[in-house]
N, C-alpha and C positions, 0 to 999 in steps of 0.2 A: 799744461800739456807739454810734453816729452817728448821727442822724436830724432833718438841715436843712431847718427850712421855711420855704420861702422865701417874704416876701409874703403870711403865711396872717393872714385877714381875717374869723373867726368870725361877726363880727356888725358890721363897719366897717374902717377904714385902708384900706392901700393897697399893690400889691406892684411889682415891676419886672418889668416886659416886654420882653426883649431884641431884638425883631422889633417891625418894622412893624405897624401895624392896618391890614391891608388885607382886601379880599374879592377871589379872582380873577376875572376877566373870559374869556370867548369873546371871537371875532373880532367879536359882530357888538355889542358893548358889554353885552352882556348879564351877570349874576351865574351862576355855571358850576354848571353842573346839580350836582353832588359838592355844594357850599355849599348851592344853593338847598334840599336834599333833606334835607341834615342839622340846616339852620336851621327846615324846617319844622316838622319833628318835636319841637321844643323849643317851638311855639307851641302845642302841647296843654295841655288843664286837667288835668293831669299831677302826684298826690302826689308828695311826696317819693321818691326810688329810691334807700334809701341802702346802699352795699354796701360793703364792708371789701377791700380787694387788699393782697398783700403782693408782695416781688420782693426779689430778692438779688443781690450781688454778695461774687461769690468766682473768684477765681486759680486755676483747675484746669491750668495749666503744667504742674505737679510730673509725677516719674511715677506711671505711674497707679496704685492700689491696689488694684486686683483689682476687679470688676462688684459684687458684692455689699457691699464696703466701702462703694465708691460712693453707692450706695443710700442705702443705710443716713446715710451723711453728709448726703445729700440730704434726706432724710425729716426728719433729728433739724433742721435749718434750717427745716423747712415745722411743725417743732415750735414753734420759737423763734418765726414768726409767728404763729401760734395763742397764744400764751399774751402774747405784746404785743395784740394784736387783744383780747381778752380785758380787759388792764389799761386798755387807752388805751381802747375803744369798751362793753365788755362784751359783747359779740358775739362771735362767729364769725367763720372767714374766708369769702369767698365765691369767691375768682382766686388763687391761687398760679402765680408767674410764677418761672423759672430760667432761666439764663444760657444761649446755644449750645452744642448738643452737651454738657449737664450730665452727661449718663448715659456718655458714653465719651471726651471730651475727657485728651489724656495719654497714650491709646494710640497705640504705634507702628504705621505699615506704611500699604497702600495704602486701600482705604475695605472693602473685600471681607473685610480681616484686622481691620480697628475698627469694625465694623458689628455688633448684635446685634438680633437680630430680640424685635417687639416680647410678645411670650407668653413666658412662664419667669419670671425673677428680676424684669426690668425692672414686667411688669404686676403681679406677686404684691405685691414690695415700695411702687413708688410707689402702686402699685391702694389698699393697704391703708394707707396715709395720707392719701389723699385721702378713705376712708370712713370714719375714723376721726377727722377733721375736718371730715368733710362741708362738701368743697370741693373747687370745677374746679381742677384740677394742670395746669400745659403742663408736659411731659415731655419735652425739647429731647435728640436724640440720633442718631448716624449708621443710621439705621434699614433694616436687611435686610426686606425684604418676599417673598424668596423663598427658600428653602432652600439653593439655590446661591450666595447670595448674586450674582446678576448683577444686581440689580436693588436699588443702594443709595442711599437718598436723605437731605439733611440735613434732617431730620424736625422738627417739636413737634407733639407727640400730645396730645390733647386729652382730659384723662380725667374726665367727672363723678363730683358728688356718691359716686355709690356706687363709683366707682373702675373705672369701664366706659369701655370707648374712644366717647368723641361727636363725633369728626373727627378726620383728620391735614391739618394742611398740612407740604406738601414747598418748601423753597426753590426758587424760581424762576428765581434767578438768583445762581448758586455763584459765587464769585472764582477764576478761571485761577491756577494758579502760573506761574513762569518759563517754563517749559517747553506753557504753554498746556492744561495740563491742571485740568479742573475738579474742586477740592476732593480730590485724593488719585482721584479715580474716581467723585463722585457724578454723579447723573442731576439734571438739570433738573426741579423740577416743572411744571406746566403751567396751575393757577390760582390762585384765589387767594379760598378761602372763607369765605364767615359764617357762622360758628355760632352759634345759635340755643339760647342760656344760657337758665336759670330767671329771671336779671337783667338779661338785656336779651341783644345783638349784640353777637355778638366778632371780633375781624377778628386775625389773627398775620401779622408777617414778621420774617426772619430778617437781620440783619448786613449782605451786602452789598446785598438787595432795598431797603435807604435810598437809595440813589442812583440806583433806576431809580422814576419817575411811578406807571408802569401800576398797581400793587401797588396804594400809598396811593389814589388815586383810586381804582381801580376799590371798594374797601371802603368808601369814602364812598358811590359811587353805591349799595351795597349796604344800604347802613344802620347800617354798623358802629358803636357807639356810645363803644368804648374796643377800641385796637388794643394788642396786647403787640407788644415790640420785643425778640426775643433774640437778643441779640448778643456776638461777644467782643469787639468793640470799642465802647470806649464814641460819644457824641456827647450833648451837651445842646441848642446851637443844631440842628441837624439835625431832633432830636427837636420844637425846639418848632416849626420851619418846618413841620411836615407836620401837627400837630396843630392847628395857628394856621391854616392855609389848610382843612382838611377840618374844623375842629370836631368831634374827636374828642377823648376821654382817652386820653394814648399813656403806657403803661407801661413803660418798661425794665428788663433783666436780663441783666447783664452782668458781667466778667471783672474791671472796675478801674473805678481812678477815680471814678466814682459808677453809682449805679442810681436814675431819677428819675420822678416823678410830673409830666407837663402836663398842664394842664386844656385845655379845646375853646377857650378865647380864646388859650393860649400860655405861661399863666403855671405857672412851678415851682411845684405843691402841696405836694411833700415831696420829698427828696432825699435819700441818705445814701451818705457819701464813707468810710468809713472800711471798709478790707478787711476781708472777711469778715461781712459786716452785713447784715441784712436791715432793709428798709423794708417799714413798714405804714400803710396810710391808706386813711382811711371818705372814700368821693365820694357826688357825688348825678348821676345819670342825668338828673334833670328840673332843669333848667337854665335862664336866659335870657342872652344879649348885648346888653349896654348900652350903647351908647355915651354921653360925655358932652353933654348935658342940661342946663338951666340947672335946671330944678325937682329934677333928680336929687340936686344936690348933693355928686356924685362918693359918693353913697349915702346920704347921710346921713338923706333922705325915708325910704327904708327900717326905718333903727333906731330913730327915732323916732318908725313908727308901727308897727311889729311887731316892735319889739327885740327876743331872739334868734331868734324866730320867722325872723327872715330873717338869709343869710347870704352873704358874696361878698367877693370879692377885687378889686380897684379899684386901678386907678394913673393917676395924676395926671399921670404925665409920657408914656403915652401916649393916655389920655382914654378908657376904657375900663374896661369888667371881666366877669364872669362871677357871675350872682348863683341863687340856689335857696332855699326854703323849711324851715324845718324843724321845720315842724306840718305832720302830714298831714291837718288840717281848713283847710288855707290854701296850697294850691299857688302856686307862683309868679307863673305869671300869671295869678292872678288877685290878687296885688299889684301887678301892673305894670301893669293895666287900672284898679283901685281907685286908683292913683294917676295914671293919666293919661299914663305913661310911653313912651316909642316903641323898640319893638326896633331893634337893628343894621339887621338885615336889610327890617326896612319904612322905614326911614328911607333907606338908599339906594336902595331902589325909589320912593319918593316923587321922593327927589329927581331920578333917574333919566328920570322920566315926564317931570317939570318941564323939566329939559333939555334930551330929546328935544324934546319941544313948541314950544320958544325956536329952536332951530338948523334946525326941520324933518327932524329925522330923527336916529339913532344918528353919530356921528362916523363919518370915514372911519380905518379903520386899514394901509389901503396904505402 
């Protein structure tokens, strides 16, 4: 087992950011309601939100092993991160994230023949490891929702704490084969929900939903505060481009290659490449964006006046980081107010106002 962090900055240093530091814009120069909405929410006097996610990555190619194998394989992994969660935090898990289609990937035939509906084996078993570690499970599977199976969709089932269904999202947007047929015969879903955790807003999508906007954006405008990504195929730029533009934590769980942690600036928190592995890693929900600062110091203000109390990941090379607290009698910002510090986001509205004022008006973008 594998578990690369990349850039991780406890209490100072610095990490690599493979994207741009930008905020997107409207037509009319404006910062885009998605950023504005999720940059606000991080200006609250906001304790610590520190919560434990795990996520895996494992190759379900092979053929399949029967439903209840399945399971069971799947369960004994949501073990493995409970009991790392445990060594590495001393804690609990809180998000158990698995790959696309976990529960029936391998099976042959059109989606009507690999489709199991969600009551029986699927809720008994994963139900009872999610209660059993008292923790939200996504249950990523071709899901029948009706008897006849006419009505099959590529599902993650959302299962709380006590192992009870608290949302399904349906992929949005299945990938055609050759022949133009969507996903073996799934159905399209049609939105795209927030769920509403004991730890905050969850937002799900699925593999090929990366490449369409609507999805990622609309879940900022929502409030999402960390989205899971289950996917068979992997991506890390991808991943950090939609987490970096909407300031969310995007989780991955996925088939190969890696399954990764981004923080809301873009930066890898944890990563693990080796098959078969599950990743585990404690985030904080109460967060700020810093840009660089002449007093900031690229942190350094920080640890030398709340050393470990404060904590963040900082890169030099692209002037920037993501910082949080970790005394819940010293929330964030109000380190960044005790120090005098200017968020991301009030800093290009400042400078924003200045500019308009100088030119008379927002630029033209015809």
């Amino acid at each position: 087992m594998k578990n690369r962090h990349a850039g991780w900055a406890a209490a100072g240093g610095m990490a690599l950011l493979l994207l741009p530091w930008v905020v997107a814009q409207d037509s009319s120069g404006q910062t885009d309601k998605e950023s504005t909405a999720t940059m606000s929410a991080t200006q609250q006097d906001s304790p610590p939100r520190k919560i434990v996610v795990g996520s895996l990555m494992h190759a379900m190619y092979s053929d399949y092993p029967g439903l209840e194998k399945r399971l069971q394989e799947l369960s004994a992994f949501i073990d493995d991160m409970a009991r790392e969660a445990q060594q590495k935090y001393g804690a609990g898990l809180d998000l158990v994230a698995l790959p696309e289609h976990a529960v029936t990937s391998g099976r042959q035939g059109n989606a009507a023949e690999i489709a199991e509906p969600l009551q029986g084996p699927v809720l008994d078993i994963l139900g009872a490891a999610a209660r059993k570690h008292k923790t939200y499970v996504i249950v990523p599977l071709h899901l029948a929702e009706d008897a006849s199976k006419q009505k099959v969709y590529n599902a993650c089932v959302l299962l709380d704490r006590q192992g009870k269904v608290a949302g399904i999202y349906r992929k949005v947007y299945p990938v055609a084969d050759d022949n133009n047929i969507l996903e073996r015969g799934t159905l399209p879903g049609k939105d795209f929900p927030v769920f509403q955790c004991d730890f905050g807003k969850l937002g799900i999508q699925i593999c090929f939903d990366m490449y369409y906007d609507a999805g990622w954006e609309t879940l900022a405008r929502k409030g999402a505060e960390i989205v899971v990504w289950s996917t068979a195929s992997p991506g890390i730029l991808k991943a950090q481009c939609r987490s970096q533009k909407h300031h969310y934590y995007l989780l991955t769980s996925t088939f190969r290659d890696n399954a990764t942690l981004v923080d809301p600036a873009g930066f890898i928190a944890a990563q693990t490449t080796t098959p078969s592995s599950v990743l585990v890693e404690q985030i904080d929900l109460s967060y700020v964006l810093l840009d660089w600062q002449v007093k900031l110091e690229n942190g350094k203000i920080l640890t030398d006046k709340y050393g470990k109390a404060a904590g963040y990941r900082y890169s030099e090379a692209e002037d920037g980081g993501i910082f949080w607290s970790n005394d819940p009698k010293i929330p964030v910002m109000k380190m960044v107010r005790e120090l005098g510090l200017e968020l991301s986001s009030d800093c290009i509205s400042r400078n924003r106002k200045l500019q308009d004022a100088a030119r008379g008006g927002p630029p033209s973008l015809k």
